[in-house]
C-alpha positions as a Markdown table, in Angstrom:
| # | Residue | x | y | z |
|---|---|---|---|---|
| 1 | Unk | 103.0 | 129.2 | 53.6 |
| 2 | Unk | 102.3 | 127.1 | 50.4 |
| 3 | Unk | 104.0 | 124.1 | 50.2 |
| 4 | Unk | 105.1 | 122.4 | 46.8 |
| 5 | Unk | 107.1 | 119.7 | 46.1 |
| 6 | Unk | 108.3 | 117.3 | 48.6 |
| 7 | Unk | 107.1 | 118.0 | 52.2 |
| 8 | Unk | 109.9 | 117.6 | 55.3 |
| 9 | Unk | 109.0 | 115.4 | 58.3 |
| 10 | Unk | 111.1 | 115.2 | 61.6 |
| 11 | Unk | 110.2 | 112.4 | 63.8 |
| 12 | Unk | 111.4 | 112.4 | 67.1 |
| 13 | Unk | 111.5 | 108.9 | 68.5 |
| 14 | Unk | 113.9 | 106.0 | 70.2 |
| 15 | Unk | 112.8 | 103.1 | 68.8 |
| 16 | Unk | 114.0 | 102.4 | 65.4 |
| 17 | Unk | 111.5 | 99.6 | 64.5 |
| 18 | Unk | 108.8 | 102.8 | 65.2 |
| 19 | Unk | 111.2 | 105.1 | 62.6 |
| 20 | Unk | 110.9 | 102.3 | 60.1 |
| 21 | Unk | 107.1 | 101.8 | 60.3 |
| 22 | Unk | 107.1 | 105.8 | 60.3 |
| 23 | Unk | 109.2 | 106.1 | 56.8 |
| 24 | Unk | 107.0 | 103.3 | 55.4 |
| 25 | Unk | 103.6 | 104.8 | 55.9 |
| 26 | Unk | 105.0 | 108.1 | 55.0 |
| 27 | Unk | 106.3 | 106.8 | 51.4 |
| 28 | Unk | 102.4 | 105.6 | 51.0 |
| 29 | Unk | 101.1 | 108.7 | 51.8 |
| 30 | Unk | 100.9 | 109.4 | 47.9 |
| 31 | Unk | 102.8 | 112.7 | 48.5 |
| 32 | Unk | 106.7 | 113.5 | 48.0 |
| 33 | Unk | 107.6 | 112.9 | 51.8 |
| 34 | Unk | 111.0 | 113.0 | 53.0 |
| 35 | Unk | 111.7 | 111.7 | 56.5 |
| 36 | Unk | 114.2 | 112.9 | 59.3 |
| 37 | Unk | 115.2 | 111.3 | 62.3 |
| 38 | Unk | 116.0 | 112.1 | 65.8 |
| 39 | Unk | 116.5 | 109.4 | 68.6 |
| 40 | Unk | 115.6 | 111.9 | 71.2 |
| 41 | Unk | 114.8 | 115.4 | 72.0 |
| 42 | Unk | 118.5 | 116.7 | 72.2 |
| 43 | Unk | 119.2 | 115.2 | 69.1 |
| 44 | Unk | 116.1 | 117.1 | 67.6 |
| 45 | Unk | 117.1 | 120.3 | 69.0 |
| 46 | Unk | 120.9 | 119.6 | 67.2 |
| 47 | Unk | 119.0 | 118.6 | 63.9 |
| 48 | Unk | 117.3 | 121.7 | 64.1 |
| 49 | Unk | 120.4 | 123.7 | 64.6 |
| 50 | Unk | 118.5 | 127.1 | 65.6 |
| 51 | Unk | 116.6 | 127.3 | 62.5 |
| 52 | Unk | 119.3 | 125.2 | 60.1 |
| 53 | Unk | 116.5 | 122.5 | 59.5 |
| 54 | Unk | 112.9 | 123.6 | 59.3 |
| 55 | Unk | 110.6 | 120.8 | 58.7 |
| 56 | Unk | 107.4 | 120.9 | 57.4 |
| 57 | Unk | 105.8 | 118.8 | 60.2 |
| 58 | Unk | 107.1 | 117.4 | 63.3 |
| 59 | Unk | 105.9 | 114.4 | 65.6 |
| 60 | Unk | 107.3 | 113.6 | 68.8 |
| 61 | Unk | 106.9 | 110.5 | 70.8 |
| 62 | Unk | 106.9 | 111.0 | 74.5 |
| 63 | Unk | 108.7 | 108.4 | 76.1 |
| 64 | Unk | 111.9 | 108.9 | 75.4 |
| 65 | Unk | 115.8 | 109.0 | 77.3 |
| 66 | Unk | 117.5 | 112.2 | 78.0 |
| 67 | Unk | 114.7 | 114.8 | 76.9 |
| 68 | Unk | 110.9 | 113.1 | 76.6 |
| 69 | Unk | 108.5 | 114.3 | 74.2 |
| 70 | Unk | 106.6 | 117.1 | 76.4 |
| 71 | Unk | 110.3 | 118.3 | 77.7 |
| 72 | Unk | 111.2 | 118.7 | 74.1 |
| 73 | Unk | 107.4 | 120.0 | 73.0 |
| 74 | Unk | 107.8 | 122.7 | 75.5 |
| 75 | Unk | 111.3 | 123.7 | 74.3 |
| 76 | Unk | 110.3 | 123.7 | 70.7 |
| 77 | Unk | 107.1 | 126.3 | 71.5 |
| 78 | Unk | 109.4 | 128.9 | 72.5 |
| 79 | Unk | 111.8 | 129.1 | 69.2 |
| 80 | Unk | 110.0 | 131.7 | 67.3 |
| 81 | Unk | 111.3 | 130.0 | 63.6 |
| 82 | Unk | 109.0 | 127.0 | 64.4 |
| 83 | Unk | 105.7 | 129.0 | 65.5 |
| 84 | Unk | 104.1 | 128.1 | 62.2 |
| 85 | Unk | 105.3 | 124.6 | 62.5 |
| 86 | Unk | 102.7 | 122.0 | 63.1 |
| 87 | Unk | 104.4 | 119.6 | 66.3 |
| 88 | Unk | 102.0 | 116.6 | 66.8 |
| 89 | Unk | 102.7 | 114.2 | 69.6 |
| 90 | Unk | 102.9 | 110.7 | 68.2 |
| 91 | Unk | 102.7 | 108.2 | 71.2 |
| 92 | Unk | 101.4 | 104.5 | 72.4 |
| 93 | Unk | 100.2 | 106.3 | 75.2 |
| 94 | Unk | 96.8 | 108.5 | 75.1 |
| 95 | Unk | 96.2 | 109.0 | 78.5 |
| 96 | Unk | 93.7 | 111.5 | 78.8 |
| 97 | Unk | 95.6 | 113.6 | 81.1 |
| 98 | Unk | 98.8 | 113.1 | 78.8 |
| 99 | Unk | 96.7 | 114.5 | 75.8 |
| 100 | Unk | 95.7 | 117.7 | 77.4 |
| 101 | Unk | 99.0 | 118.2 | 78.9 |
| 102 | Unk | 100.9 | 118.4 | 75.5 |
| 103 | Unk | 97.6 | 120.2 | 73.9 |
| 104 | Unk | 98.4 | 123.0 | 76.8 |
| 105 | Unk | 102.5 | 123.1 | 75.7 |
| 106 | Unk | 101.1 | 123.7 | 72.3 |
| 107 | Unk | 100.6 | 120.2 | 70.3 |
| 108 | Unk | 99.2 | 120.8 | 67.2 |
| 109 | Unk | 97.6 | 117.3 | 67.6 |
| 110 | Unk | 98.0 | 113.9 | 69.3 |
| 111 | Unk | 98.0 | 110.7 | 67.3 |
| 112 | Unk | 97.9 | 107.2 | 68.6 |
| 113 | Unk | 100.9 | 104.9 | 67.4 |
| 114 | Unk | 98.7 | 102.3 | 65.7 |
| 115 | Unk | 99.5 | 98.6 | 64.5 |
| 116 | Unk | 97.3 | 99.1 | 61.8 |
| 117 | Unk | 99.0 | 100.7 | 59.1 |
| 118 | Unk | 95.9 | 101.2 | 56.8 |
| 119 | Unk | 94.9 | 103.4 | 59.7 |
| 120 | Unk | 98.0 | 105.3 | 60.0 |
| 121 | Unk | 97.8 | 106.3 | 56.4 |
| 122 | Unk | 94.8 | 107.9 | 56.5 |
| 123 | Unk | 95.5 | 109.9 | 59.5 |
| 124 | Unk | 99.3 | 110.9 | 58.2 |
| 125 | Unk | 97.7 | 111.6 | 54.7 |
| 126 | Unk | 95.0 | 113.8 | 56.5 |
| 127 | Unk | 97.7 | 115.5 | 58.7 |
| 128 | Unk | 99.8 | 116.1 | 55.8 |
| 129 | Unk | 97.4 | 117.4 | 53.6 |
| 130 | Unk | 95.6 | 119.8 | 56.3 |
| 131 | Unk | 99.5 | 121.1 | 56.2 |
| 132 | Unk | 99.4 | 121.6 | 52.2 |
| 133 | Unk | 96.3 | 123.3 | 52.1 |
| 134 | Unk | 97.7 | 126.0 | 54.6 |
């Protein structure tokens, strides 16, 4: 699927300071970004509404109340309107046996929350334009 125009982004994640930096960095990507927002994973799965909402992109963070990030990974991998969705886990937490348990639910990709917001940037505008090119 070719994407033109603006590109849709759902982030799943509690802490609003982490939504904020999230918009922010998207906005500098360069490209037409437009940011959605779910505190946790049963708000995701309401945004989504069955295939009402179909983002671009999707990151989830994992810690998170009422439905973490791998609960909510899992749950995503079996709607079949998302299978050519990209879901990256987004997360302070890189635990080694964290990574490979959301690469085996089906994570696209894991990226490290970073303070550095140069470095977010390049890895979002990477992520995003791996997506345009498909």
């Amino acid at each position: 699927m070719m994407i033109s125009g603006n590109i849709s982004i759902l982030l799943v994640d509690d802490d609003v300071d982490d939504q904020e930096i999230f918009q922010l960095t998207m906005q500098d990507t360069g490209t037409g970004v437009e940011c959605e927002f779910a505190s946790d994973g049963i708000q995701a799965l309401e945004k989504l509404g069955g295939g009402a909402y179909e983002p671009h992109l999707i990151f989830i963070d994992i810690n998170m109340p009422k439905m973490n990030g791998m609960e909510l990974l899992a749950e995503l991998k079996q709607n079949p309107w998302l299978t050519q969705t990209p879901i990256y886990i987004y997360s302070t937490s890189d635990q080694k046996d964290i990574v490979t348990k959301c690469m085996e639910l089906g994570a696209s990709g894991f990226m490290k929350k970073s303070p550095d917001i140069e470095e977010l940037r390049r890895e979002f505008s990477q992520v995003i334009g791996n997506r345009l090119a498909l």
